[in-house]
Each structure stands twice: as C-alpha cells, then as structure tokens.
C-alpha positions in Angstrom: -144.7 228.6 -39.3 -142.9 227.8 -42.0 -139.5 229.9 -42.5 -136.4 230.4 -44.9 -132.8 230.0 -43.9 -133.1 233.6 -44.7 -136.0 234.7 -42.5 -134.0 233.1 -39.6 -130.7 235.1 -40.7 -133.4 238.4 -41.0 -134.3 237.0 -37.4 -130.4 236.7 -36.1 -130.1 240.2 -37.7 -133.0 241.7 -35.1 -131.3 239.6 -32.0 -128.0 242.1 -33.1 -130.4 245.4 -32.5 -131.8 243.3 -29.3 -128.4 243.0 -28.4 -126.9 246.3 -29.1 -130.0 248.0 -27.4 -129.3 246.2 -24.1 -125.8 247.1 -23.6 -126.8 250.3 -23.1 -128.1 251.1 -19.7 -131.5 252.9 -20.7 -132.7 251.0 -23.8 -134.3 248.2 -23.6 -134.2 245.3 -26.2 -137.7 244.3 -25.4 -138.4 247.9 -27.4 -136.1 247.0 -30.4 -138.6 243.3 -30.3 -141.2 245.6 -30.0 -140.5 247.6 -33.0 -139.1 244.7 -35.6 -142.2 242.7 -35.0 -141.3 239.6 -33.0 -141.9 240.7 -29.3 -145.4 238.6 -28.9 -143.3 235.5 -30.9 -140.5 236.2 -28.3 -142.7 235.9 -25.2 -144.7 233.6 -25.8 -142.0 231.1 -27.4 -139.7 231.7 -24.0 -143.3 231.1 -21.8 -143.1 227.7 -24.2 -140.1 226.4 -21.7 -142.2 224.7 -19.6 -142.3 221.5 -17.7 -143.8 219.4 -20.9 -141.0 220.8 -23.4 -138.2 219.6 -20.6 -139.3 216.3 -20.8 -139.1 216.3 -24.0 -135.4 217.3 -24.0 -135.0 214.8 -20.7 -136.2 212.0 -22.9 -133.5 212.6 -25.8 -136.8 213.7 -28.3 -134.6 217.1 -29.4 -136.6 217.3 -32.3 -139.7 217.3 -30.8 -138.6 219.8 -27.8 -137.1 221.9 -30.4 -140.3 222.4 -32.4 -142.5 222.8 -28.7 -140.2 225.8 -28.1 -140.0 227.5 -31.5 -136.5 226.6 -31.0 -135.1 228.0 -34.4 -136.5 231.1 -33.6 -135.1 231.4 -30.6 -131.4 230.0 -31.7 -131.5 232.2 -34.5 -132.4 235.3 -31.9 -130.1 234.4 -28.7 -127.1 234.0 -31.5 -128.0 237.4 -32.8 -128.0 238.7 -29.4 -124.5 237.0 -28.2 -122.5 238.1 -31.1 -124.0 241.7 -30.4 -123.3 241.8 -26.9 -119.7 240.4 -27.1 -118.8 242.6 -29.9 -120.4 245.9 -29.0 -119.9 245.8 -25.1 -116.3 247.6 -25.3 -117.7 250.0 -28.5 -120.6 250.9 -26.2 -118.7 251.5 -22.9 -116.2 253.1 -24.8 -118.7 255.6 -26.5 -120.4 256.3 -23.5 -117.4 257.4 -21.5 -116.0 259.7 -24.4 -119.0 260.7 -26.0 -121.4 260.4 -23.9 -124.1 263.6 -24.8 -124.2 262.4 -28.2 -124.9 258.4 -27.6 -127.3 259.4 -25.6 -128.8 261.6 -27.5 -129.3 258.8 -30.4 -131.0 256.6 -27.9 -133.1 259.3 -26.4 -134.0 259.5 -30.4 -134.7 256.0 -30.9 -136.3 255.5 -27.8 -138.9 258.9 -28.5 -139.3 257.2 -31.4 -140.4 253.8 -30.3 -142.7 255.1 -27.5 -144.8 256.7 -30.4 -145.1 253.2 -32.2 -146.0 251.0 -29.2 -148.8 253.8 -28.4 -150.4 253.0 -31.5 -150.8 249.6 -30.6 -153.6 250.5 -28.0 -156.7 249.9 -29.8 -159.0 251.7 -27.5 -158.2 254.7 -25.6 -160.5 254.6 -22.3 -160.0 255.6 -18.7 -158.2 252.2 -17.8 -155.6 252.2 -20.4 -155.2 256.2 -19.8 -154.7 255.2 -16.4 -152.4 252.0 -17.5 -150.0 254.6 -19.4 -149.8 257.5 -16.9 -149.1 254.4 -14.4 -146.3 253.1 -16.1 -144.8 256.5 -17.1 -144.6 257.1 -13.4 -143.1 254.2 -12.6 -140.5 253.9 -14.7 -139.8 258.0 -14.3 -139.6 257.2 -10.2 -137.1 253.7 -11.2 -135.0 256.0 -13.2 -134.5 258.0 -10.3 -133.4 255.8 -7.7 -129.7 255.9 -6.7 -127.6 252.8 -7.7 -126.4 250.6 -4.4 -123.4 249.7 -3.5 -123.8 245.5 -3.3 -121.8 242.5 -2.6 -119.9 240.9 -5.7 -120.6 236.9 -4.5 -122.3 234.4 -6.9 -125.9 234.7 -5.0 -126.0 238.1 -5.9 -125.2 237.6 -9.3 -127.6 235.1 -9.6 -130.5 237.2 -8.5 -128.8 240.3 -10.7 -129.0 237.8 -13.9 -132.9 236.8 -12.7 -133.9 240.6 -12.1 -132.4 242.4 -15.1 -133.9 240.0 -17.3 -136.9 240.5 -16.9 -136.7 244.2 -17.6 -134.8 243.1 -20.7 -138.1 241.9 -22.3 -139.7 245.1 -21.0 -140.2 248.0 -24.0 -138.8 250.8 -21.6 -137.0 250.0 -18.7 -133.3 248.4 -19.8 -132.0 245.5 -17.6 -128.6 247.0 -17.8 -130.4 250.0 -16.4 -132.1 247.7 -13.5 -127.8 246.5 -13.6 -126.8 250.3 -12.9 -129.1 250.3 -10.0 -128.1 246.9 -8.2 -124.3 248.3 -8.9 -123.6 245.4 -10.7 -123.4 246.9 -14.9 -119.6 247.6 -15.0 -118.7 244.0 -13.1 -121.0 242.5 -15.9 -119.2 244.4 -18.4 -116.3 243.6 -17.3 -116.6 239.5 -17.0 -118.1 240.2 -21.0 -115.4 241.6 -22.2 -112.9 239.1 -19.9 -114.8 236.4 -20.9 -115.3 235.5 -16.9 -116.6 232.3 -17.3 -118.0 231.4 -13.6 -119.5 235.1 -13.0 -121.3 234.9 -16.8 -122.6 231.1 -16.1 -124.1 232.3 -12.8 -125.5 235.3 -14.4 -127.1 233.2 -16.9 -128.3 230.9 -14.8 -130.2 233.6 -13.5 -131.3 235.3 -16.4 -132.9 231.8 -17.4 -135.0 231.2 -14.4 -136.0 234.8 -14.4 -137.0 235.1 -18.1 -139.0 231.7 -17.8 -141.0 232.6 -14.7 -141.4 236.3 -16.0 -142.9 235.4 -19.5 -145.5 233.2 -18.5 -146.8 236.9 -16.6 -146.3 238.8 -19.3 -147.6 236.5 -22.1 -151.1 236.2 -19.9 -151.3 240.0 -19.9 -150.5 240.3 -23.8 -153.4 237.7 -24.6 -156.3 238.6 -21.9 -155.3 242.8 -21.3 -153.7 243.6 -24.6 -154.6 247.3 -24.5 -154.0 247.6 -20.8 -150.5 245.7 -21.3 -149.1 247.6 -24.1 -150.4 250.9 -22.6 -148.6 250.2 -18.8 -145.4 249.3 -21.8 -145.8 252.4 -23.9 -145.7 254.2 -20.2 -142.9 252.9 -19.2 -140.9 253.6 -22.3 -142.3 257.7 -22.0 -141.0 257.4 -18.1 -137.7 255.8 -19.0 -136.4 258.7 -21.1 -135.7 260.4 -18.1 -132.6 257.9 -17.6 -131.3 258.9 -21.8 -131.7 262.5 -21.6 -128.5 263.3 -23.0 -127.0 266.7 -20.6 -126.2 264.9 -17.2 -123.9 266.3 -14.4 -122.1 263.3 -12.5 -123.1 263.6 -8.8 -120.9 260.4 -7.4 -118.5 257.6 -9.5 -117.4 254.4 -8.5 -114.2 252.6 -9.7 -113.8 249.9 -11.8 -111.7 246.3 -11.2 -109.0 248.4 -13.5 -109.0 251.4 -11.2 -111.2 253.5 -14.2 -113.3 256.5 -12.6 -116.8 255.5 -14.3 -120.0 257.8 -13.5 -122.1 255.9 -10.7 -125.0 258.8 -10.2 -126.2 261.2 -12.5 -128.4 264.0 -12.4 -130.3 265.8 -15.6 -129.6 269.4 -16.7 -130.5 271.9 -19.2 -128.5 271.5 -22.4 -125.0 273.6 -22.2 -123.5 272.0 -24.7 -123.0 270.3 -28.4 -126.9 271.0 -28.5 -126.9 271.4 -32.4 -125.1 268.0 -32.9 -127.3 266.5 -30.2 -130.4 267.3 -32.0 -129.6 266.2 -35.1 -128.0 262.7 -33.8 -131.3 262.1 -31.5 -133.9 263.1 -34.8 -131.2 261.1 -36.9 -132.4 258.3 -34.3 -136.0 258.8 -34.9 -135.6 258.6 -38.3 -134.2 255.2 -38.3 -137.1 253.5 -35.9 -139.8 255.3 -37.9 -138.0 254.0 -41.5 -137.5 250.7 -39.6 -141.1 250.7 -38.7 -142.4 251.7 -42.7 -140.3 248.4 -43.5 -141.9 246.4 -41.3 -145.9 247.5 -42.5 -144.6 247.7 -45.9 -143.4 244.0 -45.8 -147.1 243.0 -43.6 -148.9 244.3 -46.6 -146.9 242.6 -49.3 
C-alpha cells in the first residue's frame, strides 16, 4: 500500500485517540481502531512479528523486516500512541479525580456510540452471532464487576500485568487499563509514566510485547475465518463494558498512592443524583463526535 507522509501523520493522529482512549480505565483503544478504520490493519500487521520477519531484523535486512511488518504503519501508530499517553496521563488522572461524573459521562458517550458502529459490521444476524453478542455483553458486564486485588509490586508481576492488559488493549470494549484496575496495578503504571520509571516501564513493555504478539495471531484468525462471530462477541463486549463508564458511582473502598493520595479502588453504580443535565449533554456531545468521526471515515471510503 502505497501512502503519503500525510496519510502516516493522519495515521500518528489516530495512535493519539488510541492513546488518549487507553489511559482511561474503561475505554479501550482497540474501539478508537475500530472506529477510524485501521483495527484489521493493526492486527494483522502486529500478527506480522513473527519468526520469519525476526530474522530478517537478525540478519541486518531492516528494510526488508520493515516492509514484512508494515513497519511505517506501525511507527507512525505506536508514536501517536506514546506522545498521547505521556502527555495526557496526568490530564486524565487529574480529570478523573476532580471531575469525575462528567469524564465519564463523555466516555460512556463515545463508547454508546462506538458499540452502535461495530454492530453494524455483522453482516448476518443469525442465532450464532446473537448468541456471540449476548456472550460477550455478559462477559465483559461480569469483568466489570469484579473487585480489583491487592498484588505484589515486583518485576514478574509487572511483566505479566504489561502481557495481560495488552491484550485487552486491542479489544473494542474491555480497556487494559481497566484489566490494570483489576490486577491493582493502574495507579503504579501511572505513576512510573508520569516519573518516567524506566526499569518498571521496560518490564511492562516487555510484557506488553510478548502479549500483543501471541494475542494477535488469535484474534487475526478469528477476524478472517469468523468475522461475524468475532465482531459480534466485540460489539458485546463493548455493550457489557459500559457498566465500568456509567458515570454516578459511590466509592465502596480506596487505596493510596506512592504519594500518600486517597484514589478510589472500588466502585459501585447508582442512580444519577447529580450534575445530570451537564452529564447528558457531555455523554450525547460524545456521541456526536464518534458518529461525525464515523461520516468522515465513509465519506472519505467513497471518494
């Protein structure tokens, strides 16, 4: 495929939302992929880091292992993503612990919104992919109810943290700073981000590459032999996960963070008691913006 220095900056552009999306513990990235177009280009370009491409890179041919990966696309994206998560991660914590009805509220709008897009993917409604879709929805609705542990902060752990929450990061749905929240490990990520704590973050990557390489050759199977049944299991999960971003929460149990900062640790849902005017409008104002993003993107298809 044959791309534009200004494609790949459109592309770097998409890694930001990727990137923005999962600092936030309930929105995935995988659905802000999803929705801009690239999340089949993603998979199957990470499921491309294989054995063959390594010995390319082993055997000094960059050039080669560069093209065998779609390795621009993938620069362009993972640079989107880092300046993202570096610069938004104290915005975002920030927003959440002052404001947090009405940043939720936006995602729980964005979210709605991207659950109806990826539904419309399913080509054929049938009793498997009805099944597919109430199966995921349950899933992810009985994930986003499970209490976050309390686990130990050495590098093994870490490791296996990086591994796991990637591979809900290329999930539409399910965050992996969600899947963080619930291995107790999102505000001591957070915090080495925003420290720039350089032996936790390598571990953590470490992880997250050996997860999102062994993950992707799954999901890229699925996409190409079950696409309806994969995309409806996806759209389910993202229906189930706005359990976790309904925005009126009552705190049931904090933890404390390496600067002795109460944060929330368990959460439980309630009926709206307040700012439910301004929450409306932030989450439809969030709903807007997929479903404009969206006309973009079939606008451009066509042309």
């Amino acid at each position: 495929m044959n791309r534009t220095f200004k494609d790949y900056a459109l592309i770097a552009i998409k890694g930001i939302g990727m990137g923005a999306a999962d600092v936030v513990p309930g929105v995935s990235g995988g659905t802000i992929a999803f929705l801009v177009g690239i999340y089949e280009e993603l998979i199957d370009s990470i499921k491309s880091i294989n054995g063959s491409s390594l010995k390319l890179f082993l055997s000094f041919k960059w050039k080669d292992f560069r093209k065998a990966i779609n390795g621009n696309f993938l620069l362009s994206l993972v640079l989107g993503i880092g300046i993202s998560v570096f610069s938004l991660a104290k915005l975002i914590t920030y927003l959440l612990l002052v404001y947090p009805i009405l940043v939720w509220a936006f995602f729980f709008g964005l979210v709605l919104a991207s659950t109806w897009i990826v539904v419309r993917d399913v080509k054929q409604w049938n009793r498997k992919t009805i099944l597919s879709f109430i199966t995921g929805a349950v899933l992810a609705f009985y994930i986003t109810m499970a209490t976050p542990a309390k686990t130990p902060d050495d590098y093994w752990f870490i490791f296996i943290c990086g591994a796991v929450a990637i591979c809900a990061m290329i999930l539409p749905g399910i965050s992996g700073s969600f899947i963080l929240v619930l291995l107790g490990k999102y505000f001591f990520i957070m915090e080495a981000v925003k420290s720039f704590n350089i032996p936790v973050l390598s571990i953590f990557i470490c992880g997250m590459i050996i997860g999102i390489t062994s993950f992707s050759r799954i999901l890229s199977f699925a996409l190409h032999r079950f696409h309806n049944i994969t995309i409806a299991v996806l759209s389910g999960f993202m229906l189930g996960s706005l359990n976790k971003v309904w925005p009126w929460k009552r705190v049931t149990e904090t933890c404390t963070d390496s600067l002795g900062n109460s944060k929330p640790l368990v959460e439980a849902n309630i009926f709206p008691d307040q700012l439910l005017w301004e929450a409306t409008g932030i989450a439809i104002l969030g709903f807007a913006i997929i479903y404009f993003i969206d006309k973009l993107s079939k606008k451009k298809n066509i042309g």
